[in-house]
N, C-alpha and C positions, 0 to 999 in steps of 0.2 A: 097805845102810849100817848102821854099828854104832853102836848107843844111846851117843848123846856127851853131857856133863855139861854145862850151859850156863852160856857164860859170865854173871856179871854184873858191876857196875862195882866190886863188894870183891872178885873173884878175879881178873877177868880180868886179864890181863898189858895194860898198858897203852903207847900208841906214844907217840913224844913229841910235844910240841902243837904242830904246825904246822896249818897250817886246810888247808891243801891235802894234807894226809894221810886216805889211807883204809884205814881195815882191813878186809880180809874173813876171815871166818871160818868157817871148814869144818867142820860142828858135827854131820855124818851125821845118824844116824834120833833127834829129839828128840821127846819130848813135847808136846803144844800148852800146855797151861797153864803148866809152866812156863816155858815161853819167853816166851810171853805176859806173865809178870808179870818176866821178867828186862827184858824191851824196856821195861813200862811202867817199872821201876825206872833203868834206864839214862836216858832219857830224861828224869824227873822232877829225875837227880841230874847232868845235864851240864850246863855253862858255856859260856861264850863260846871258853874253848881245849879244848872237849873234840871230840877227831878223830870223822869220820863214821865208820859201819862197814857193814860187807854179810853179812848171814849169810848162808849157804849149808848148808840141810839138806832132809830130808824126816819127813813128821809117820809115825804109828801112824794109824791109819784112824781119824777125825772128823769131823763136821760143826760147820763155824762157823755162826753165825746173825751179823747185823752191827745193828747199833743200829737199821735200818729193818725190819728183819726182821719176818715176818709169820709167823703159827702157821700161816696155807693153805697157807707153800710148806716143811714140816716135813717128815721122813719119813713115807708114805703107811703103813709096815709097820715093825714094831717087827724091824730087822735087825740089832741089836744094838752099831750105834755110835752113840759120844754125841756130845750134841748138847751145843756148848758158846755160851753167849752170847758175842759180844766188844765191843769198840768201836771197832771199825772202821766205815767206813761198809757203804751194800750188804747184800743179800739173803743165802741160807743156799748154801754153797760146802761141797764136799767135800776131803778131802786123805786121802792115802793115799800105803802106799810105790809106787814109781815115778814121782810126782811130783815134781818140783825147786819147792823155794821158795826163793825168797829175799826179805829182811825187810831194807829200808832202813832204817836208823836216820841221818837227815841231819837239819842243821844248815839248813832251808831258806832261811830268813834268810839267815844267810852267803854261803849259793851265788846269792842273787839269783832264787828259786826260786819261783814260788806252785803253787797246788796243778794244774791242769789241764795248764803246761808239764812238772810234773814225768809225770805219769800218760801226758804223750804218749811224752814219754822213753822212760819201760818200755815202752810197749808197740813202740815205735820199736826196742828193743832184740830182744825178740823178733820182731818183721818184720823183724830184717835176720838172725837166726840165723836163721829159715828159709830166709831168701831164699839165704842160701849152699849149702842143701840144696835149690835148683829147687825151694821150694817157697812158691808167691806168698800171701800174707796178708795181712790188714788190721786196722784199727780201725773202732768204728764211732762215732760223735759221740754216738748216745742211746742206747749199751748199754757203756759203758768194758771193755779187753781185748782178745784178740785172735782173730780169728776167720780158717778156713780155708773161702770159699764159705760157707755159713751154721752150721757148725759150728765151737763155740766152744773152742781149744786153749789160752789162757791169762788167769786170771782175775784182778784187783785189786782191792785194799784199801785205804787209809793210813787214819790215824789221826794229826793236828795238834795238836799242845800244845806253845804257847809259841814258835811259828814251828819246832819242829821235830815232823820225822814221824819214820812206826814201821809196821809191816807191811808188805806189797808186792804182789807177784806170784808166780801159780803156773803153771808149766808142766806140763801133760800130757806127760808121757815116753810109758813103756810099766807101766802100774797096769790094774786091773780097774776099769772102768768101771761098773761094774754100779750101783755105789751113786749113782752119779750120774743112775737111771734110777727112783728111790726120792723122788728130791725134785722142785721146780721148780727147776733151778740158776740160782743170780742171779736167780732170782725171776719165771723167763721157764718158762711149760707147754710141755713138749713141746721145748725146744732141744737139740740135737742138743751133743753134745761127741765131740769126737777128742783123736788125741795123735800124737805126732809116730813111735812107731814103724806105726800104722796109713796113715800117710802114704811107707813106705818109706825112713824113714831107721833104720839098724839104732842108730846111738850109743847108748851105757847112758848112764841119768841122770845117774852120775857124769861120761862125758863133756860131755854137754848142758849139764851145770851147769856146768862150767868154760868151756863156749862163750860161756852168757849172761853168765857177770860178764865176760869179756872185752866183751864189745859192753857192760855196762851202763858197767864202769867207763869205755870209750871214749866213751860219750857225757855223764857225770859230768863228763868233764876239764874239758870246758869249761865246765861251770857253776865251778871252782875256781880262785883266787886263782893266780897265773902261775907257782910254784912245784908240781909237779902230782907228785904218787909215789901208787900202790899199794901194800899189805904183805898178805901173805898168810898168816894166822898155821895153820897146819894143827894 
């Protein structure tokens, strides 16, 4: 993916305000911070008619730490990626290229939303893009994400201000796992993580990622008002 400029709410191109509007935006290899502070700025400056959005990228190689975050489950070896605090919830996660993220930015309120239906949602959305690759997976109730057998293939985040959220989930494509073997990921010693090309599905991320917002924004519709459109701004 190519380094894309991230939107925020003085550049972005804007949809018009129907509440059952949503934008996704295809925004390749971004940086984490500043995405980070476009999402909080977005979020601080929307209204009752400002449309939901879905971004769709993948970061430069980072560690997030989440507001619970503990210094025990930091990098054990100084391997040269940074370690960035955020406020999200949740332990310290990695991201790196081959990984698909996507960052809901919704109106939860509106959609009739709290926070546990929405988290099923996501992960509901990756168990059904695998499920269409013969490949079975679950959630677990005391470890949120989604896991293949005990090995964990996509992880979450939100962040709630003012009944609406901001960050998401990440799916393991096909990335170096390696730095995932440097920390406790999500806070758990020793958890196994996969990805979905060590599972035998060849898709490139860019596929992948067009597969999950298909299945996210399918199960979004019905959290939205009876007028129901996607927009896809690339």
């Amino acid at each position: 993916m190519e380094q894309t400029r991230i939107p925020t709410p003085a550049t972005a191109p804007r949809p018009r305000s129907d509440h059952s509007h949503l934008t996704v935006r295809k925004l390749g290899r971004a940086d984490y911070t500043p995405t980070l502070q476009a999402m909080q700025q977005l979020t601080t400056e929307r209204n009752d008619d400002t449309p939901d959005e879905i971004w769709l990228l993948e970061h430069p190689p980072v560690y997030t730490l989440g507001l619970a975050g503990k210094d025990e489950h930091l990098p054990r070896i100084d391997n040269g990626i940074p370690v960035v605090r955020i406020d999200r919830g949740g332990q310290i996660t990695y991201h790196g290229p081959g990984q698909v993220v996507v960052y809901l930015l919704l109106d939860m309120k509106r959609r009739g939303l709290s926070v546990r239906p929405l988290v099923r949602l996501m992960e509901q959305a990756v168990i059904d893009l695998l499920a269409a690759h013969n490949v079975a997976a679950v959630y677990r109730a005391d470890a949120p994400g989604v896991y293949v057998g005990a090995a964990k293939i996509a992880a979450l985040g939100l962040r709630i201000r003012r009944g609406c959220c901001y960050h998401g989930l990440a799916l393991n494509v096909a990335m170096d796992l390696g730095p995932f073997r440097d920390i406790n990921p999500c806070g758990y010693e020793g958890l196994d993580i996969t990805q979905t090309r060590d599972l035998g599905i060849a898709d490139t991320p860019d596929a992948i990622g067009g597969q999950l917002i298909e299945h996210l924004t399918r199960l979004l519709a019905a959290t939205a008002p009876p007028t129901r459109q996607a927009h896809q701004d690339d």
